[in-house]
N, C-alpha and C positions, 0 to 999 in steps of 0.2 A: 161080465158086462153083457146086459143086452142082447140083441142080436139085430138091432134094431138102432143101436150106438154104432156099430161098425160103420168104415166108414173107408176110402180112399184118399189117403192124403195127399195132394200133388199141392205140395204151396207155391209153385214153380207159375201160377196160373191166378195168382189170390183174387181176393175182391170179386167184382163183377165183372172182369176184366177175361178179353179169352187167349187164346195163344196164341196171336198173331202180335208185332212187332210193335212197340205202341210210337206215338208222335212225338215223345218228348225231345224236350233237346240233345237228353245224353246219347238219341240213338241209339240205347240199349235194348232189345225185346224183351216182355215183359218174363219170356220163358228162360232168360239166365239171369235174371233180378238176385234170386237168394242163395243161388249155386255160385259157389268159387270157380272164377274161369283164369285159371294164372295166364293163361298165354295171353289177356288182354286186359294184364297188370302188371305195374312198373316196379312186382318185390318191394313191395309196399311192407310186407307182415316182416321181408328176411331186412329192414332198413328202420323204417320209423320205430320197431319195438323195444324193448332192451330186453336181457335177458341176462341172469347170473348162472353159471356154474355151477351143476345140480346133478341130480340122476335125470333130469330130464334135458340139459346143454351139458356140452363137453367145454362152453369156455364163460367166459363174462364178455356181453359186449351191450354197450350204450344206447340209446333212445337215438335214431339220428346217424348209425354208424352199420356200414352196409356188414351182412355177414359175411365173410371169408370166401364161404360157399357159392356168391352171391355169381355170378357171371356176366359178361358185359350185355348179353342180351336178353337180364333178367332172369334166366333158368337159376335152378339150382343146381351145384357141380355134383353131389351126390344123392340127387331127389332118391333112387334106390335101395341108396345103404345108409338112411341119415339113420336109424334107429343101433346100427350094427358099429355107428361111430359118436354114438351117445350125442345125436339130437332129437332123442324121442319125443322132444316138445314139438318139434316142426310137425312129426305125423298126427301131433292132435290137434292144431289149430284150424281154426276153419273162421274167414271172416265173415259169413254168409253173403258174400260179394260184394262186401265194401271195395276190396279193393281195384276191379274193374272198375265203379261206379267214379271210384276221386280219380281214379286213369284218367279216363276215359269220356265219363262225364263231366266232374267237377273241372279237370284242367281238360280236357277238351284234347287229349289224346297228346299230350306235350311233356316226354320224360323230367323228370330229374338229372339225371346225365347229360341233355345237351340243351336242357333248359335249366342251369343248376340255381338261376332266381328264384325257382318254385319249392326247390326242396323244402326249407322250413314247415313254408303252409301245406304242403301235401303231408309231410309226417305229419304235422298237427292234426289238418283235416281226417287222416285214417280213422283214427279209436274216434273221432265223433260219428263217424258215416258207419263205422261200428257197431255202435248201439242202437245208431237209428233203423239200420237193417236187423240188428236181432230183434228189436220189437216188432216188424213188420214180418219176420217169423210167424212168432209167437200169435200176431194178430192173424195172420192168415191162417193160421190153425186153429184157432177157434172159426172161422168160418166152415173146416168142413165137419165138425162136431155136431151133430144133430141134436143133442141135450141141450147144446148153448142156442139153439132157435131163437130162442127171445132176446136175445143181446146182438144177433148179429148184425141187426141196421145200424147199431150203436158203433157196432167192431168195421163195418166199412167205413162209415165216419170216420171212425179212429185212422183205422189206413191208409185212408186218403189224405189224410192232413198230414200224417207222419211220411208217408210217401214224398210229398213235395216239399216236406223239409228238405228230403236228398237229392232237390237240382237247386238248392239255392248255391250261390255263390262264394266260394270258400270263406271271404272277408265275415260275410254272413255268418257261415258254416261258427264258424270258430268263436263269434258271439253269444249263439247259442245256448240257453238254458238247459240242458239235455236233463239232467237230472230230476228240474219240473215234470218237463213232460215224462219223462219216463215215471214218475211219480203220477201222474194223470190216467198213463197209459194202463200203470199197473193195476186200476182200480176195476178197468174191465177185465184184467188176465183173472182177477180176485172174484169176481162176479163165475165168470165161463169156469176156473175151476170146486168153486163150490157146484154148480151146476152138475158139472160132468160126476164131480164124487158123490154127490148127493141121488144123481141117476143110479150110479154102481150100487149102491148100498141099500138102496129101495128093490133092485129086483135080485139081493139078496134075502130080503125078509121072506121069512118062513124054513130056509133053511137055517143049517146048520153049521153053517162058514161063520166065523167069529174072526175077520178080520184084524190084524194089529192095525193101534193104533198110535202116533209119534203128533209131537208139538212139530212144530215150524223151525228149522233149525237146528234139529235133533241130534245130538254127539253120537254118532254110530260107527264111530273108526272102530273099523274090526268088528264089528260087531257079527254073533252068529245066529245068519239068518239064513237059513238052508230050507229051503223048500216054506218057507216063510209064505202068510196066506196074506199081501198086502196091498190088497186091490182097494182102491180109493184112498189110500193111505197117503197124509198131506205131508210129505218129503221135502217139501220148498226149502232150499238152501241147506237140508241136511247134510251132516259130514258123514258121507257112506265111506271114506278112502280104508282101501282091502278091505271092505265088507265081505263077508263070505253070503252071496244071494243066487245061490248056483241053486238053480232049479225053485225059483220063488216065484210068486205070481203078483206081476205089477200093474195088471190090468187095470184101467183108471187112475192111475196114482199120479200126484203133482208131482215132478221131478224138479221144477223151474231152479235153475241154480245151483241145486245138486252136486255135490263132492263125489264125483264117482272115481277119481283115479284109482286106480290097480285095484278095484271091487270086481269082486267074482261073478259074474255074469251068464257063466256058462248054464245054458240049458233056462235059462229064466223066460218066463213071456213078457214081454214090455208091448205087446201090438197095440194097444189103445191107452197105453201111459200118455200123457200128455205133460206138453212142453219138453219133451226131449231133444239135449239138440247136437250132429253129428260131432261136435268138440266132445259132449260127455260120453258118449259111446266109446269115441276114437281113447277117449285115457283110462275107459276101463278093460276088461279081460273077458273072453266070450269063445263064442263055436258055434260051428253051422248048428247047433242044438238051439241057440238062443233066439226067441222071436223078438223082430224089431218093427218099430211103426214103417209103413210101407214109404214113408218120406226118409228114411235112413239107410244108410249103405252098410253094409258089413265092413270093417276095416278089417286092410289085407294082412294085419298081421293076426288076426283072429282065424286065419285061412292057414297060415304055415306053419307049421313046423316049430313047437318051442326049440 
């Protein structure tokens, strides 16, 4: 990539918007918009989700039926050891702050527990406030993309309409077309990453990097790609799971949707991959060797001790 493509991600700040606390009704500051803040969420992800008994849960529980774990003031009873008593799903989900947002904002800071008329519509409402905050990811990262310059009056447009979908009124909420819009939405994520791969592979020419190259959706379970050269490589919804990509170069690559569970990671660069998001990190396998976009955290079990 570039050098000239680099860039600073803080989607924590998107649009034209700065880091001061904005006026909305939710009272939220624009600076924990896409970051999970659990302490000012109602265990919204350990209650409205369901989940079956896997290598990633240790039990089955239903859509609507609070986890075991759950505690009455919302914590979880083993946030610590969830991975050492087989709920390795919990340490990879991430809702990009839906769940503060239907707290907080949508019900207006009114639990489930001692408002139990709410419950329904607040499970319901999560997975829509869901999607509507991972778009609003995805769209804040193409703002700080210097290749996608041309689109981005289009991409705050976008944000901002998508944005005030997330104060409407849960009644609302739940009438919602998401799937339209998110079909709308996806046509400028389509635009920004042709852009960005199209930059990668232009200040390729003249060497002698021959990039691989995959369709959209690409079956790559297992697959061996060890030091793999696949920068701008279009990855969108591929099945990477246990890929071996230990020491690969993802520089530019669409990741959008990406099957990365227990893919090798270690030692790889991902710093200017685009659309990556801390859920697929968290379910894949890595080391302080692996470079990450500067919007992603290291997950702490890539830090300890197999």
């Amino acid at each position: 990539m570039s050098d000239g493509d680099h860039r600073q991600r803080n989607f924590t700040t998107y649009g034209h918007h700065n880091n001061t606390a904005d006026s909305s009704p939710t009272g939220l500051g624009r600076e924990s918009k896409l970051r999970a803040d659990c302490e000012s969420c109602f265990g919204l992800c350990c209650v409205a989700l369901p989940y079956a008994a896997s290598v990633d849960f240790a039990i089955d529980k239903n859509a609507g039926q609070p986890c075991p774990n759950l505690q009455t003031d919302f914590r979880c009873g083993m946030h610590q050891n969830l991975r050492q008593h087989g709920f390795r799903g919990c340490t990879v989900y991430d809702c990009f702050g839906a769940g503060q947002q239907v707290s907080q904002g949508t019900f207006g800071g009114r639990d489930w527990r001692r408002y139990p008329d709410t419950a329904q519509a607040m499970f319901e409402v999560f997975p829509v406030m869901w999607q509507l905050h991972e778009l609003l990811w995805y769209l804040a990262e193409v703002l700080t993309i210097p290749s996608a310059r041309s689109i981005h009056e289009d991409v705050r447009i976008a944000l901002e309409e998508t944005e005030q979908l997330t104060y409407l009124d849960a009644d609302i909420l739940l009438k919602l077309d998401v799937a339209a819009h998110r079909a709308e939405m996806n046509k400028l994520l389509l635009r920004a990453s042709e852009l960005v791969r199209s930059a990668v592979l232009q200040s390729l020419k003249g060497s002698a990097a021959r990039p691989k190259s995959f369709n959209r959706g690409a079956d790559l379970i297992g697959a061996k790609l060890k030091g793999a050269d696949l920068r701008a490589a279009n990855l969108r919804g591929a099945y990477l799971i246990a890929a071996d990509l230990r020491g690969a170069d993802l520089r530019g690559a669409d990741l959008i949707g990406a099957d990365l569970r227990d893919a090798d990671l270690r030692g790889a660069d991902l710093t200017d991959s685009i659309f990556l998001t801390q859920a697929q990190i968290n379910s894949a396998k890595g080391d302080g060797h692996t470079k990450l976009p500067p919007a992603l955290e290291y997950p702490a079990h890539w830090l300890l001790p197999a």
